[in-house]
C-alpha positions in Angstrom: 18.0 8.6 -2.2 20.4 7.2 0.6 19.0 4.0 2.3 20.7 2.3 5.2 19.9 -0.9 6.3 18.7 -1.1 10.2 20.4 -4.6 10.1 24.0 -3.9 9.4 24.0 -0.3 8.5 25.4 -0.9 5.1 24.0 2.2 2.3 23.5 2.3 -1.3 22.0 5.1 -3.1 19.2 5.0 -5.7 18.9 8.5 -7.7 15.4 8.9 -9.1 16.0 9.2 -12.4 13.3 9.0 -13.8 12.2 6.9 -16.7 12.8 7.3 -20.6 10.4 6.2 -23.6 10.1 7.0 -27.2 8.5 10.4 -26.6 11.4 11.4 -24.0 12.2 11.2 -20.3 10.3 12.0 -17.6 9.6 12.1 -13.6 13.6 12.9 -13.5 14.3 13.9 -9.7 10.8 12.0 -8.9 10.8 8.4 -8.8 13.3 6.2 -9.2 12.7 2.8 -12.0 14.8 0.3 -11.9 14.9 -3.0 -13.6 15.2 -6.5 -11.9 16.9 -9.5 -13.7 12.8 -11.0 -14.1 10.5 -11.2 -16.5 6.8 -11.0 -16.1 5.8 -14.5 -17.2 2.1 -13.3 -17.7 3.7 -11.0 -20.7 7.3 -11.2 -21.8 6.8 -7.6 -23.3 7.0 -6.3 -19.8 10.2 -7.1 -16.7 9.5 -7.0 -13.0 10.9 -3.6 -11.6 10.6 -1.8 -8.5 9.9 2.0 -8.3 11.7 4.6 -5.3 9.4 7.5 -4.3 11.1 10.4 -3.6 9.8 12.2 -0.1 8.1 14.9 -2.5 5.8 11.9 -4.3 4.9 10.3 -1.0 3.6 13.7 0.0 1.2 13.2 -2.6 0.2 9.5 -1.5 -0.2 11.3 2.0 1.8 8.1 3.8 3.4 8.3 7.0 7.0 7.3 5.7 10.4 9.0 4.1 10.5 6.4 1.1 8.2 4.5 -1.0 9.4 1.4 -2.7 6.6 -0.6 -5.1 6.9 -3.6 -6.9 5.5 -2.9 -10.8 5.9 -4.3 -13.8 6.8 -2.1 -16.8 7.5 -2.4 -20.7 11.0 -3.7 -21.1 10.8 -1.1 -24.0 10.9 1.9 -21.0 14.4 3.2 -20.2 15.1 2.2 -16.6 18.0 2.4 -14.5 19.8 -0.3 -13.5 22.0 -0.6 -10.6 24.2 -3.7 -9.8 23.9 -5.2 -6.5 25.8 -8.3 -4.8 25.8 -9.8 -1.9 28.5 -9.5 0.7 30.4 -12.7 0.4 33.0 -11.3 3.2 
């Protein structure tokens, strides 16, 4: 998914691809996972993340939006994507 920032138009895209485990991979094409550098201090098994919705999902959440981004906190056992992000020192 593309998203562009009403601020200063900058983009970055975040494919939903989906999520791996020890049984296999799933929701490819769905949701987006990915990983933040944090830890869930409550239980360092799991890392804070942040989930993308892809239009199709929101549909079933029946909100009035293109994109759904939640906060969640997964096993850091779960393959999830990662994407490297800076900020604009320019």
């Amino acid at each position: 998914m593309l998203f562009i920032s009403k601020q200063n138009n900058n983009e970055i895209f975040l494919p939903c691809g989906g999520f791996s485990n020890h049984v296999g991979s799933f929701m490819i094409g769905r949701i987006g996972y990915y990983w933040t550098r944090n830890m869930d201090l409550k239980n360092l098994t799991k890392a804070v993340g942040y989930n993308v919705y892809s239009p199709e999902e929101i549909d079933s959440f029946e909100n009035d939006t293109s994109y759904l981004i939640v906060q969640s906190n997964s096993e850091r056992e779960y393959g999830h994507t990662i994407r490297a992000i800076c900020k604009n020192i320019a």
